[in-house]
Structure formats: structure tokens, C-alpha cells
C-alpha positions in Angstrom: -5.4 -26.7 10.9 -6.3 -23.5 9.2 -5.8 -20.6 11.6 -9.0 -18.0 11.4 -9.5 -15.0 9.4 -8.3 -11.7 10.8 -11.6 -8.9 9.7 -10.4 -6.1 12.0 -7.4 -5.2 13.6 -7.6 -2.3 15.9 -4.2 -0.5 17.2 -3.6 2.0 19.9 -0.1 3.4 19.3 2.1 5.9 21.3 5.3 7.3 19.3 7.9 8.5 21.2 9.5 11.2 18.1 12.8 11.8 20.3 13.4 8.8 21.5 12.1 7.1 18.2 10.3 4.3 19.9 7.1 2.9 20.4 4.4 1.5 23.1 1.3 -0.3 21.7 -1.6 -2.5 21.6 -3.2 -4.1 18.6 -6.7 -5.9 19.0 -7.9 -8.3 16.0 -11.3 -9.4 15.6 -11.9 -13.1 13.8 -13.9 -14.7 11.7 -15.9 -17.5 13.2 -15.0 -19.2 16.4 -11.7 -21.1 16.6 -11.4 -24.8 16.6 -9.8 -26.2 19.4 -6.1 -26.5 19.2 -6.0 -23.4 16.5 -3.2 -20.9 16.8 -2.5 -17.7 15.4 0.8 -17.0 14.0 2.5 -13.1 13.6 6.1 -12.0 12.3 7.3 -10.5 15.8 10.2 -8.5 13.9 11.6 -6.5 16.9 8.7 -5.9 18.8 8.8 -7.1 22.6 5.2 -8.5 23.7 3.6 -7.4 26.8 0.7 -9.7 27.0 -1.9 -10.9 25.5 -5.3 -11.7 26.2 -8.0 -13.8 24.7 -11.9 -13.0 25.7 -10.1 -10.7 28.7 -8.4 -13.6 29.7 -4.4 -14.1 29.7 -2.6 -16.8 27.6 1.1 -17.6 27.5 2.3 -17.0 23.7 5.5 -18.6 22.6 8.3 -17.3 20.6 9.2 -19.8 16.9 11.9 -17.9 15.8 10.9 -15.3 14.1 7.4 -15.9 14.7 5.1 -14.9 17.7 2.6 -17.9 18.2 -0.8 -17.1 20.3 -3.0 -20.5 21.4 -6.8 -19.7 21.0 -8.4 -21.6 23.7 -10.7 -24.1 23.0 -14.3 -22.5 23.3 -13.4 -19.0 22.3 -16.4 -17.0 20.6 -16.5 -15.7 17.9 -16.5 -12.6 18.8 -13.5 -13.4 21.2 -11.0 -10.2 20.5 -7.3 -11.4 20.6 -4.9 -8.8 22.0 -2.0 -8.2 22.5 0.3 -5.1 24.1 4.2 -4.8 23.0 7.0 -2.0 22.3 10.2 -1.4 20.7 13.0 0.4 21.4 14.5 3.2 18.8 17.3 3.1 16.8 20.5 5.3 16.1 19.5 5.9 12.2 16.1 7.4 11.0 14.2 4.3 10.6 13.5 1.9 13.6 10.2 -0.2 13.7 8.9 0.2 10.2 8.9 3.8 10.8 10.7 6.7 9.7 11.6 9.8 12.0 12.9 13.3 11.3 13.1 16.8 12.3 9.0 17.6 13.2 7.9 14.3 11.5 6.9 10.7 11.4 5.8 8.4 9.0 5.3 4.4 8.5 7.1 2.7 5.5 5.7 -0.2 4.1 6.3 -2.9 7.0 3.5 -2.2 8.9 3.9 -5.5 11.0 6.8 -4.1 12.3 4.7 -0.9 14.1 1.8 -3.4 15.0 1.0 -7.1 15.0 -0.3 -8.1 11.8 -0.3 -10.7 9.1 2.0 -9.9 6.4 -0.2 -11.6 3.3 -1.5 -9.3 0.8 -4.8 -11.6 0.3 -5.6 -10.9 4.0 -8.0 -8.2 3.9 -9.6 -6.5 7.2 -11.1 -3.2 8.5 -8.5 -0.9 10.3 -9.1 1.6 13.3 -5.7 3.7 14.5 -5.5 5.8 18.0 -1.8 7.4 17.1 -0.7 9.6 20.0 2.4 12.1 19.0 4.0 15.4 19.8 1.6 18.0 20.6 1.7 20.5 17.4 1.3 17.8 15.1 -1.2 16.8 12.6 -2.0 13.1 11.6 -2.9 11.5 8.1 -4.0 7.6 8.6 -5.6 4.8 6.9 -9.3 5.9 6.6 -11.5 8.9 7.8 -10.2 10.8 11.2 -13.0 10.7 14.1 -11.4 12.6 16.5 -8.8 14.0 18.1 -7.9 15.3 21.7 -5.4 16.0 24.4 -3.2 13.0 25.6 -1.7 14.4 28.5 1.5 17.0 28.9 2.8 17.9 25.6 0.5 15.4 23.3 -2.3 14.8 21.4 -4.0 11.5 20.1 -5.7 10.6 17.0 -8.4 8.6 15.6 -9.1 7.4 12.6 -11.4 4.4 11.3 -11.4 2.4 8.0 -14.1 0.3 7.4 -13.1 -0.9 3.9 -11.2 -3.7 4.4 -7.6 -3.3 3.3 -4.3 -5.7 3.2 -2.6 -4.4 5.9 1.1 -3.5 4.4 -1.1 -0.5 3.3 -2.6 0.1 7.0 -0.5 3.4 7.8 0.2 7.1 9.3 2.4 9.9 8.9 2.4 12.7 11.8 4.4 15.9 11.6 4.2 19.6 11.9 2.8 20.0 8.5 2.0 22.8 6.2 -1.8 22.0 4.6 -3.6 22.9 1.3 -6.0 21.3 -0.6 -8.4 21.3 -3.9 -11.6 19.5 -5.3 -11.9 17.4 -7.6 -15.6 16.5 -8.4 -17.0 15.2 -5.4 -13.4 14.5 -4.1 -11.2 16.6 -2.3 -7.7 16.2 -3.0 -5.6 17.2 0.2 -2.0 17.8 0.2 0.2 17.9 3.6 4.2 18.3 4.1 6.9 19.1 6.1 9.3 21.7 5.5 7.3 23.3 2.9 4.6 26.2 3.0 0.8 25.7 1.4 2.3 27.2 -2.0 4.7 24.9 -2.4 2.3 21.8 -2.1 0.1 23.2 -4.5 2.8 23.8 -7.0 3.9 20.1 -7.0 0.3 18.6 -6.7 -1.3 20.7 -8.7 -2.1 18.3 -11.2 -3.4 15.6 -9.6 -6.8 16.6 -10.4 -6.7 16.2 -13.9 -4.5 12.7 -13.0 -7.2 11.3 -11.1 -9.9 11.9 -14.1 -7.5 10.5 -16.3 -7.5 7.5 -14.1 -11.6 7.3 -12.9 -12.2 7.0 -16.8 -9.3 4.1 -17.0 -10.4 2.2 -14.1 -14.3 2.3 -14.9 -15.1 2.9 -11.0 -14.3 6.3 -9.5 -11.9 6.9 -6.7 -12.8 4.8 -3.3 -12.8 7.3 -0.7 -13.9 10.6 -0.9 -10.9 12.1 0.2 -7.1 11.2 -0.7 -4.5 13.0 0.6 -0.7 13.3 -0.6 2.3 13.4 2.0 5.4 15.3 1.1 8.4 14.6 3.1 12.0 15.1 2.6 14.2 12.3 1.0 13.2 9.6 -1.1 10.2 8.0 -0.3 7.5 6.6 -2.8 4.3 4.3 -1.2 0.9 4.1 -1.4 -1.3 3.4 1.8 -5.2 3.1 1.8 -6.7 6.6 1.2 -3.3 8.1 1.4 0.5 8.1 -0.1 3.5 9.6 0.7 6.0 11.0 -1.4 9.7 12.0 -1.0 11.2 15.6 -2.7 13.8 13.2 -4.7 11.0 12.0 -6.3 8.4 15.2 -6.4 10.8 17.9 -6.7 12.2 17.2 -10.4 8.7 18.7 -11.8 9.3 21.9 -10.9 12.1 22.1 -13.6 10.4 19.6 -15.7 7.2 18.8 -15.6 6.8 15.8 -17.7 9.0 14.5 -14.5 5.3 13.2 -12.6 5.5 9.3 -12.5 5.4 9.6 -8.7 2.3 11.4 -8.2 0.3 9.2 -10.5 1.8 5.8 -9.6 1.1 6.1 -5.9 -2.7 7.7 -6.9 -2.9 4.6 -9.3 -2.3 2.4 -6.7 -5.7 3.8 -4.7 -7.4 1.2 -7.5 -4.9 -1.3 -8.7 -3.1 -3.0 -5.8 -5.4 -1.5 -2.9 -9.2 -1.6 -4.2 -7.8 -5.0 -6.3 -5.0 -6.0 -4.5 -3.3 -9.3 -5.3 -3.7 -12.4 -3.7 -0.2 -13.9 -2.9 3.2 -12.2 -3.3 4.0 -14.0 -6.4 1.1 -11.7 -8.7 3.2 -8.2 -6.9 3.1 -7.5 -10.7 -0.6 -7.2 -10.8 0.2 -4.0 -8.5 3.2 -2.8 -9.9 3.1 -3.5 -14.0 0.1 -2.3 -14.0 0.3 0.8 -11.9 4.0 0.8 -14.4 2.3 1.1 -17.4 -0.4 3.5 -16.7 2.3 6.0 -15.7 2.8 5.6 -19.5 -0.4 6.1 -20.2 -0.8 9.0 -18.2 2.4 10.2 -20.3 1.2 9.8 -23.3 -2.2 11.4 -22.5 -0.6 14.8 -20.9 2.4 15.0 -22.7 2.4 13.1 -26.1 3.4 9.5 -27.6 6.8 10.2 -27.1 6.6 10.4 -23.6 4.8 7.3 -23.8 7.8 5.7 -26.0 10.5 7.8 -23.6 8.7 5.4 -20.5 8.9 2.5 -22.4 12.7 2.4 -23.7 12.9 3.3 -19.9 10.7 0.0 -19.0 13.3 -2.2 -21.8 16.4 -1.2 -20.1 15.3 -2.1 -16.5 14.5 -5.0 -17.6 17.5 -5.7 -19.5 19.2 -5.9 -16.3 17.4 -9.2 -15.1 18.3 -10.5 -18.6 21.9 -9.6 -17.9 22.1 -11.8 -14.7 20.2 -14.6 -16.4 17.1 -14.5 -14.6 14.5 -13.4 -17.0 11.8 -14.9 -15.3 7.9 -15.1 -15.5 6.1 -12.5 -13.9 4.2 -14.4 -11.5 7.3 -15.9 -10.3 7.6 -18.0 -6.9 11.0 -18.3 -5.9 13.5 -15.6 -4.8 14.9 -12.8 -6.4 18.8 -12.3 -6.2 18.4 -9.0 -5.5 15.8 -5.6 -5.5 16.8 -4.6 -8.2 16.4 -7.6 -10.2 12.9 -7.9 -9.0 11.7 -4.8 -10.1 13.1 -5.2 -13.3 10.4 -8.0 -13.5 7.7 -7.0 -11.6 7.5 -3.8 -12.8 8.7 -3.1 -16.0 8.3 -6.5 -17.6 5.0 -6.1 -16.6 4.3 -2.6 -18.0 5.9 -4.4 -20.9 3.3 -6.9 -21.0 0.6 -4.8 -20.8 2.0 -2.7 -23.7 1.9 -5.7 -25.8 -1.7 -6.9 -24.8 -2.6 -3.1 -25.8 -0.6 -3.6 -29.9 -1.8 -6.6 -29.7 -5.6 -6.4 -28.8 -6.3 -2.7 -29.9 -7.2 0.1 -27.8 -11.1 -0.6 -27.5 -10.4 -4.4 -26.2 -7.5 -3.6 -24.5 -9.3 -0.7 -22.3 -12.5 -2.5 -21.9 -10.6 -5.2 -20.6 -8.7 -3.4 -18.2 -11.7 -1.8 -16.5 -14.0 -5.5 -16.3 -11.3 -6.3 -14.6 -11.1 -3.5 -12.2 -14.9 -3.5 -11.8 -15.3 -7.3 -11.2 -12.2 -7.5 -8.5 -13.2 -4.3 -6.7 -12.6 -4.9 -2.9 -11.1 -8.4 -4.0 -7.9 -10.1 -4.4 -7.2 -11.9 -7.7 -4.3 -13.6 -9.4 -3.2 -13.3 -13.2 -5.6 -15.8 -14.4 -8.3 -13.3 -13.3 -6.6 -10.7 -16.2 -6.3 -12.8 -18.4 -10.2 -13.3 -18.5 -11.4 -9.6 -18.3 -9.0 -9.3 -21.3 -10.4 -12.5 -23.3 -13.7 -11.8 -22.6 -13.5 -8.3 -24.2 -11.6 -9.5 -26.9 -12.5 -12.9 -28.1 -9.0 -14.0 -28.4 -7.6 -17.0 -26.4 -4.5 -15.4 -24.4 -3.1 -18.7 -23.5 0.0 -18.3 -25.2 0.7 -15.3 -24.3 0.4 -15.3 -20.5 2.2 -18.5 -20.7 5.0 -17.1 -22.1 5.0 -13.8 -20.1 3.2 -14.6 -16.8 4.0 -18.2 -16.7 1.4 -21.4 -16.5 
């Protein structure tokens, strides 16, 4: 029996920066009233539950392994909100609960069902609201537009923010920290950088360009940037992940353009991603590439635009070699591959550089007006959708005339 659809998840979350622990409370919305007997099933990861309530009224969740199980009674509305209130202790290291703590800081990584209760599958879109209470001093970046924000008692303040658009929810995030601000406009869109450790200089020395990226990109994409505000978060380390209407971005990654500039795949992968993996976001796990080649290639593109063709080749020799490694261990595979990877690395050798690959190849092969025509009917026609490769494969014949069978049978698989 098909479990209902999640449209809104709702989460009230207190972050304990010392300690690096958490208290919360995640409410979710669903689709339609439940059948009778229907259950809803959540990785638990290492959160402890509270409670949980269905309508206001308490029901007795069980534990299936890994998996936290909640009974929907029979006769629950649809409008019945399911919630359900849980923490999670720290940890020794930096990163404890899908978050990542440092001196003045706090951000979420890209488990976000390890912060909240969620569903972990991309194709599972919703709306988003975040209260995130933290260290007084602090400012907060989150999924969405902020609404508010206001004392929480000695020493704290709490945060609001709401997104409407409905997002996967491995992109639902935060990052809260004392953090130096600065920002431009772009257009009608204000680009807004935030870090910690650095001063307002500094950001706009490293992000300076990301106006001319996002044109670059609007005129690739066919539809402008979603939100009217995306904001950049520098922190220290390596860190590189996109989140709805925000990414943030480690100084192992930034920090190499201020010696050489050319050295910007960071900042325009993770602003790529605002379109191709959030606005059109894959439906299973198995089309990852679909994010990743894509966002891949147009770092490429982005080279080869700025900087010349042979920053365009210089990325691609880059793309052959990673591959080369899944060659190496034998497991060259399609790019909408099902089964398990042998190790990270290995998969992004696939995923992402075999998949810029491809899209190289559709480009040689198609010529620049099919292949860029075809890139944004797909974009435009999957906006706030999920798709799988078949759904590429059709913007691309459609522009072109060609049957592509062959091709994405022998690259993405049947």
C-alpha cells in the first residue's frame, strides 16, 4: 500500500553550537487522506524520537532497523499534520547529525534527514518552513525567504524562513555563524555573499564574478534564476553543496582563484545547480547524473566562455582522466546505473565526468544550435519537475531531428 505524499514539511530546530547537539520537531503535511492501515516510513539515522502525534493525538511508532515507522490511523484527514519531536546528542569531531560545527559557525551538509525527519528520495518534492534557534550574534541563511527573526531567550535568537517552492529535501538546509556580509545586483537579482572568518572585502573578491556567471547561465537554461535572491556561503575547509536558494562553499575550493582565476568551477557548479538538479531535479538516484554531468559540463562551458577553448579542452582531459579511473577498476558502467558503486570515487568518475563527457559528445555531435536549444526545452519543460534520462533524450531529438537511441543506449543505458 502506497504510503501518502509528503507537500510540506515544517521544522522547529534548536542547535546547541557548544555542545554540537540538537532538539527538534518536524511537522509534514500530506497529500490526500490516508487509507486505512497506511504507514509512513523515515531513515531515523541517530535521532532519538520524542513523540509523535497524528491530528493532535499520540501514536506509538515502531523502530525497523534503520527505519522509524509511524501508523496513520484509520480516518485521518487530509489535512491531518503528522509530527513528530526527537534530538541527538553531539559528537567528539566537527560533524555530528548531518551538520557541521566550528569556531562561530554552523552549517548542514547534504543529509538533511539526519537534522530533521524526512524522506530521503530526490523525486519527493515539498514546500519547506525552518524556525532555527542559535547563538545570539549569529546570522542565518536557509532554504527560502527569511520572515522573521527574534529573541529566544538568554543568549539566543531564532529564525524564520519559508519556501514555498517545493524542493527535494536533501537540498532543505541552513548555515548560521557570525558572519561577515556583502552583496551585489544582478538584474533584478541580488547576489548575497556571507562567511566566516573573512571581512566584506574578501567575499567580494572571491564572488565577484558571479554576476557575469549567472547571465552566462539564465541565457543557457532559457528560464532566469528561481528566486530573487541567491546567496553564497563561505566557510573554512572543504565544502562544496548546493541547497535551494543557497550554496555553500569551502576556502579549499574558493580560495585558489585568488592566484588563478581561471580556478572558478566551484562557484558556478553550485549556482548551476539552482536550475539543473534543484528547479529539474531527478527523479530516482540512479539519473544523479542528470544533476551532476550536467552541472559538469557547463563548468566547461562557463570555461570556455570566460577564459577560452582551451580552458574548455583543459576541463575535459580533466573529465577523461576521472573517468579513466572507473575504467581501471572495470566498472565502466552506464550512467543511469542502478546497482552500487565500489567506492565515491568511482562513482563520480561516472556520474560526473562521464556525464559531462556525454554531453560534450551530444554537443560535436548535434551542433551548437541543436545542442543549446535542446538543453533549454529541456530545462523549460521540467521546471519544478523531476525527470529521468529519457526526458533528455527528447528535448535533444526534438530539436534536432535525429533519433538518439543509439547513443543513450550506449552511454546512459536502455
Amino acid at each position: 500500500m502506497a504510503a501518502p505524499r509528503i507537500v510540506r514539511y515544517d521544522t522547529r530546530l534548536e542547535v546547541d553550537v557548544a555542545a554540537r547537539s540538537i532538539r527538534g520537531e518536524t511537522a509534514m503535511r500530506l497529500a490526500g487522506a490516508p487509507a486505512a492501515g497506511t504507514e509512513l516510513r523515515f531513515p531515523r539515522h541517530d535521532l532519538v524520537v520524542d513523540g509523535v502525534t497524528v491530528a493532535g493525538e499520540p501514536v506509538t511508532a515502531r523502530m525497523d532497523g534503520p527505519a522509524l515507522v509511524i501508523p496513520l490511523p484509520a480516518g485521518s484527514g487530509p489535512d491531518a499534520r503528522v509530527v513528530v519531536a526527537y534530538h541527538a546528542a553531539g559528537a567528539a569531531g566537527p560533524r555530528a547529525n548531518g551538520l557541521v560545527f566550528g569556531e562561530g559557525f554552523v552549517y548542514s551538509g547534504f543529509d538533511t534527514c539526519r537534522w530533521m525527519v524526512c524522506r530521503e528520495g530526490p523525486g519527493e518534492k515539498a514546500a519547506f518552513g525552518l524556525t532555527v534557534t542559535v547563538p545570539e550574534g549569529f546570522g542565518a541563511v536557509a532554504s527560502g525567504v527569511p520572515v522573521g527573526a527574534e529573541p529566544a531567550g538568554p543568549g539566543r535568537t531564532r529564525f524564520r524562513f519559508e519556501e514555498e517552492r517545493p524542493y527535494s529535501p536533501y537540498l532543505f538546509g541552513f548555515a548560521a555563524g557570525a558572519f561577515a556580509e556583502a552583496s551585489l545586483a544582478e538584474g533584478e537579482t541580488t547576489l548575497r555573499f556571507v562567511g566566516a572568518g573573512v571581512t566584506e572585502a574578501a567575499l567580494l573578491v572571491r564572488f565577484g564574478e558571479t554576476g557575469r556567471m549567472l547571465r552566462f547561465l539564465e541565457e543557457k537554461a532559457g528560464v532566469p534564476l528561481p528566486q530573487a535572491v541567491y546567496t553564497q556561503v563561505l566557510v573554512p575547509g572543504s565544502e562544496a553543496q548546493e541547497k535551494s536558494t543557497f550554496s555553500i562553499l569551502g576556502r579549499d575550493e574558493v580560495d585558489p582563484i585568488l592566484t588563478d582565476p581561471t580556478e572558478d568551477w566551484a562557484i558556478v557548479h553550485e549556482l548551476a545547480h539552482q536550475w539543473w538538479g534543484n528547479l529539474v531535479t531527478r527523479r530516482t538516484w540512479s539519473d544523479f547524473w542528470l544533476n551532476e554531468g550536467v552541472t559538469s559540463f557547463l563548468v566547461a562551458a562557463w570555461k570556455e566562455a570566460r577564459w577560452g577553448r582551451a580552458a574548455y579542452e583543459r576541463e575535459l582531459d580533466l573529465f577523461r582522466k576521472r573517468r579513466q579511473r572507473a575504467v581501471d577498476a572495470g566498472f565502466d558502467v552506464p550512467l543511469a546505473y542502478t546497482g552500487t558503486y565500489p567506492s565515491l570515487g568511482v562513482r563520480r568518475a561516472i556520474q560526473y565526468a562521464k556525464g559531462a563527457l556525454f554531453l560534450d559528445l551530444l554537443r560535436r555531435e548535434l551542433g551548437e544550435r541543436a545542442f543549446w536549444a535542446g538543453l533549454k526545452r529541456f530545462t523549460r519543460e521540467n521546471a519544478g519537475g523531476t525527470v529521468v534520462s529519457a526526458d533528455l533524450r527528447v528535448a535533444f531529438e526534438r530539436e534536432s531531428g535525429r533519433d538518439l537511441g543509439p547513443l543513450f543506449r550506449e552511454w546512459v543505458g536502455p
